[in-house]
DOMAR-489238 format. One record per residue: residue number from 1; x, y, z of N, C-alpha, C in turn. Coordinates in steps of 0.2 Angstrom, whole numbers. Layout:
// DOMAR-489238
   num     nxx     nyy     nzz    caxx    cayy    cazz     cxx     cyy     czz
   NUM       X       Y       Z       X       Y       Z       X       Y       Z
...
//
This chain:
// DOMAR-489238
   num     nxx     nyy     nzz    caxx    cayy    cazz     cxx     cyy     czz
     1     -47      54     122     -43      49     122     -36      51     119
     2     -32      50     123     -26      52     121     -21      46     116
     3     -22      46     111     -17      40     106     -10      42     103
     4      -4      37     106       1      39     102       5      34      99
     5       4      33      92       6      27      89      12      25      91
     6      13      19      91      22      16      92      22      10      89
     7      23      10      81      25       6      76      33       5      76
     8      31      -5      78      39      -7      76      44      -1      73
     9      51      -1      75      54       5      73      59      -1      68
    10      58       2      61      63      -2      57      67       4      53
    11      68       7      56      72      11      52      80      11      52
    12      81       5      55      88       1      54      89      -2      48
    13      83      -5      47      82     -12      41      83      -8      35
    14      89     -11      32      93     -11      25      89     -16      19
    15      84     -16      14      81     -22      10      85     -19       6
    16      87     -26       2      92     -27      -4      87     -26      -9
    17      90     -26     -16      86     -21     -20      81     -27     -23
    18      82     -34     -23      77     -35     -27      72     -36     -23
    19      70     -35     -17      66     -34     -10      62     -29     -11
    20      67     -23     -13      66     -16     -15      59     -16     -21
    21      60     -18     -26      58     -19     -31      51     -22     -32
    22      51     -24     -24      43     -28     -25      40     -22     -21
    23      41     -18     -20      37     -11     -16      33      -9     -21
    24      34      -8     -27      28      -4     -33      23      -9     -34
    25      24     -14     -34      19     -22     -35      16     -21     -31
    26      17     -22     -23      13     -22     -17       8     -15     -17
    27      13      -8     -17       7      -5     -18       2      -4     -24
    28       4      -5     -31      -1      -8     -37      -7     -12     -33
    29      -5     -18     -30     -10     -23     -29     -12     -20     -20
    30     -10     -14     -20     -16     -12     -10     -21      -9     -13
    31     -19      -6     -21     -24       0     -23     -30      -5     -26
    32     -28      -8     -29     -32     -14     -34     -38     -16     -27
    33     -35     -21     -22     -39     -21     -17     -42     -15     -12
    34     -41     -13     -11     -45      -7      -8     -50      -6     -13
    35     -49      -2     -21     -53      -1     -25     -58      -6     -27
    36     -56     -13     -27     -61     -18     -28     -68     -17     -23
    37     -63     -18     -16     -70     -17      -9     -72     -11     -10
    38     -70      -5     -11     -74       2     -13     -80      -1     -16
    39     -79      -2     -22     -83      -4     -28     -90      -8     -24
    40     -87     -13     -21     -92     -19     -19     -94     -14     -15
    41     -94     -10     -10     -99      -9      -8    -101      -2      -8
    42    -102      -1     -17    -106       4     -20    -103      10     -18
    43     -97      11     -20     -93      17     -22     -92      18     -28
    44     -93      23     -30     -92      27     -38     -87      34     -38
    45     -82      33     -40     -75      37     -43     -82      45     -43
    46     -77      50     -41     -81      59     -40     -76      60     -39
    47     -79      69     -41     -72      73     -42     -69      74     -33
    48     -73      73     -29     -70      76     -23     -73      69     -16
    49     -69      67     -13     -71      61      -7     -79      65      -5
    50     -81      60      -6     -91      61      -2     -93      53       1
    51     -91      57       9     -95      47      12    -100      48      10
    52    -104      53      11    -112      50      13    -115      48       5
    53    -111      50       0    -114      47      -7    -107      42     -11
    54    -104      40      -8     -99      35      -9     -95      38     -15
    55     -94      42     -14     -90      44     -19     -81      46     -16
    56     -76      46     -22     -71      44     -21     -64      47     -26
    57     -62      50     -28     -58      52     -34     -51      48     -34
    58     -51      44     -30     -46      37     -30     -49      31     -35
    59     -53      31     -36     -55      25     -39     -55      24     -47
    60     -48      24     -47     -47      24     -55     -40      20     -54
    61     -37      19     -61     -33      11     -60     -24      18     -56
    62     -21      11     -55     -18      14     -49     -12      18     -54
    63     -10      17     -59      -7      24     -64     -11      29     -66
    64     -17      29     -66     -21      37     -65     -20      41     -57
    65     -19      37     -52     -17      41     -46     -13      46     -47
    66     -15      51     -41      -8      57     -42      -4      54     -36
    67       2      56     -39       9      53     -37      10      52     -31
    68       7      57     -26       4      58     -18       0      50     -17
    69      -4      49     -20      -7      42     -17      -2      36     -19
    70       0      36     -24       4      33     -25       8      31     -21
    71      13      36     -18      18      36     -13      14      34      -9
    72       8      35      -5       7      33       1       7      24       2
    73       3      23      -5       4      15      -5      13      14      -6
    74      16      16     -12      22      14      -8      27      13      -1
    75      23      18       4      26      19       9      25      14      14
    76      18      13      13      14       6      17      17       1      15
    77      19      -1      10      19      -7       5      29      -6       9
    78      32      -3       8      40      -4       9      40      -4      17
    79      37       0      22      36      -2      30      34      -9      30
    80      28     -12      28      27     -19      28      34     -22      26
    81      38     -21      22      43     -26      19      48     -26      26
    82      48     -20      26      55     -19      31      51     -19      39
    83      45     -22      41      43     -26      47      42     -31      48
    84      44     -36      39      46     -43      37      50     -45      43
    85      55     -41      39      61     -42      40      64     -38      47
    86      63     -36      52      63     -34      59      61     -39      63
    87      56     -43      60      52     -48      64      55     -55      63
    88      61     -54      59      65     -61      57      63     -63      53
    89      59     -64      48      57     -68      42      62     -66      38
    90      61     -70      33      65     -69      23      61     -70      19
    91      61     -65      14      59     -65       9      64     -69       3
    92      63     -74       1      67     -75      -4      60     -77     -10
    93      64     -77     -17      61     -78     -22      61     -83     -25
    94      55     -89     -26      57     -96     -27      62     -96     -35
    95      64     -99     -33      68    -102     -41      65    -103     -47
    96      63    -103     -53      60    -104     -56      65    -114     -58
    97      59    -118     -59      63    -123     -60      67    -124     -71
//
């Protein structure tokens, strides 16, 4: 089977910096959820990824990551932002009253 991805292209999309600034948050909170459902279904932190024993050496809080995983969730996390905004939504930040 021959696969060739073809994800919306946003690499026109300009986010303004407080836009920006929710990239580390997002991917903070992709690791947090993914790490949670590891867990629930009986994953345990190892020094090296093992499917068949569930094991996983991402499974630690998302400042113990090496900087490599880290960026991947930021990459994820700032693509989703900038296919917000491709697809015509806004992001705006409500007002605090």
């Amino acid at each position: 089977m021959d696969y060739s991805p073809k994800p919306i292209d946003t690499s026109q999309i300009q986010l303004p910096s407080p836009i920006l600034d929710l990239t580390e948050s997002l991917a903070r909170n992709a690791h947090e959820v993914w790490a949670r459902q590891r867990l629930a279904d009986g994953w345990r932190r190892g020094p090296v990824r093992d499917d068949s024993l569930k094991r996983h050496p991402c499974l630690v809080p998302y400042e113990d990551l090496p900087e490599s995983e880290k960026q991947y969730d930021r990459n994820a996390a700032l693509e989703t932002l900038k296919l917000i905004v491709a697809l015509g939504y806004r992001i705006d930040k409500r007002k605090e009253p």
